[in-house]
C-alpha positions in Angstrom: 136.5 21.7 -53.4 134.5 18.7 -55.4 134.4 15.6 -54.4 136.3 12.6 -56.4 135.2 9.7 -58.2 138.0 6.9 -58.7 136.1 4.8 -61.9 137.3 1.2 -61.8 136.3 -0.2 -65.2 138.1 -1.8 -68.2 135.4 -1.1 -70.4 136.9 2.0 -72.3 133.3 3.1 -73.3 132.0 2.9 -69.5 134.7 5.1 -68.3 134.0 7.6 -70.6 130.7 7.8 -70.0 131.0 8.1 -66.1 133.2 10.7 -66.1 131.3 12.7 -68.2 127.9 12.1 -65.8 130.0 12.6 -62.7 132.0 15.4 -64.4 128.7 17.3 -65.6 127.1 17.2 -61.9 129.8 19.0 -60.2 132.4 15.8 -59.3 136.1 15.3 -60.2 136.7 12.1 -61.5 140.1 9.8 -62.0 140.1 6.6 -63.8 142.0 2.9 -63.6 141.5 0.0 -66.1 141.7 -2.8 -63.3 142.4 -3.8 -60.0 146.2 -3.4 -60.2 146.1 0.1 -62.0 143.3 1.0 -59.1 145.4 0.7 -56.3 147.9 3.3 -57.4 145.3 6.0 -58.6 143.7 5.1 -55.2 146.7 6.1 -53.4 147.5 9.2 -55.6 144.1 10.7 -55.7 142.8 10.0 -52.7 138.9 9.7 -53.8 136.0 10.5 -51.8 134.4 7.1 -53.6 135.0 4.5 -55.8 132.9 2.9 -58.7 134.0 -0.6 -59.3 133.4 -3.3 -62.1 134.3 -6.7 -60.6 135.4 -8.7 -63.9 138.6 -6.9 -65.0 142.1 -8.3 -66.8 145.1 -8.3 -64.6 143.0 -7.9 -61.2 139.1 -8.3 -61.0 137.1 -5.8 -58.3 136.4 -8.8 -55.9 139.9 -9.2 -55.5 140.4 -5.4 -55.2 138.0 -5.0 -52.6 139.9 -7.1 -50.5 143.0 -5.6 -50.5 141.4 -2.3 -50.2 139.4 -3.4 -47.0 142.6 -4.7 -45.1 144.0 -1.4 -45.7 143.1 1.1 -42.2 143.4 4.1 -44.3 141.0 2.9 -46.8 138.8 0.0 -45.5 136.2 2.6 -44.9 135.5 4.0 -48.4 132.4 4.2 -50.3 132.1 1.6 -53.0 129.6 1.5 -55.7 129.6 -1.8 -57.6 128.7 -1.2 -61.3 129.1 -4.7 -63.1 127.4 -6.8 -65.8 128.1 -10.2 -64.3 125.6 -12.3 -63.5 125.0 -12.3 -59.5 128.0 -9.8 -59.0 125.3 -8.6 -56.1 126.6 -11.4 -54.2 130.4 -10.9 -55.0 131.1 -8.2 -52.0 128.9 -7.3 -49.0 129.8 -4.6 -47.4 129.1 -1.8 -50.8 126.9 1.3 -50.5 125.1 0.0 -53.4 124.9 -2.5 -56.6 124.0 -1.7 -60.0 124.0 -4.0 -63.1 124.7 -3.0 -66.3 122.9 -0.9 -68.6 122.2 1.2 -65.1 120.2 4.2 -64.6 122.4 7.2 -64.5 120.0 9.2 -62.3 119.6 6.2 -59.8 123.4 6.4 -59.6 123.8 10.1 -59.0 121.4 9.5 -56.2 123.2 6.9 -54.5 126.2 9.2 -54.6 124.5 12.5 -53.8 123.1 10.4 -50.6 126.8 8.9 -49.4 129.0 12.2 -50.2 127.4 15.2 -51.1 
């Protein structure tokens, strides 16, 4: 069975484009346009990993993160930050990784290869 993606990103465009990279290297992917819509994907899919952009509408990824790490069944998940915000590196600490936009798509497939296969 594949491994999941849950994509966090409001940016239409970025979505797209991370599904079809996660999609073409053997991952199933699920999507959410903020932090809000996130939470419920989160709980229906159950993903092996979430990418997250940190400035959203409705609910930004910082704000995310912490609900998500208060959570015992899910404080424990791989997080990739993917954002174009200036010093979003500094935004959440405890991530498997931090890539600004434009990122390098095979840099990201490495980072996820190394945390789930």
């Amino acid at each position: 069975m594949a491994k999941k993606i849950l994509i966090i990103d409001d940016d239409p465009y970025t979505v797209k484009y991370l599904e079809t990279l996660f999609q073409d290297n053997g991952y199933d992917t699920c999507s959410a346009a903020d932090g809000v819509e996130g939470y419920d994907v989160l709980r229906a899919e159950q993903p092996d990993l979430i990418t997250l952009d940190l400035e959203m509408p409705q609910e930004w990824g910082t704000r995310f993160y912490r609900k998500l790490s208060k959570d015992p069944e899910y404080k424990n998940l791989p997080i990739i930050v993917i954002s174009g915000m200036p010093s979003s590196h500094l935004a959440i600490k405890k991530i498997v990784a931090h890539l600004s936009k434009p990122f390098d798509p095979k840099e990201l497939l490495g980072i996820v290869r190394n945390t789930i296969g």
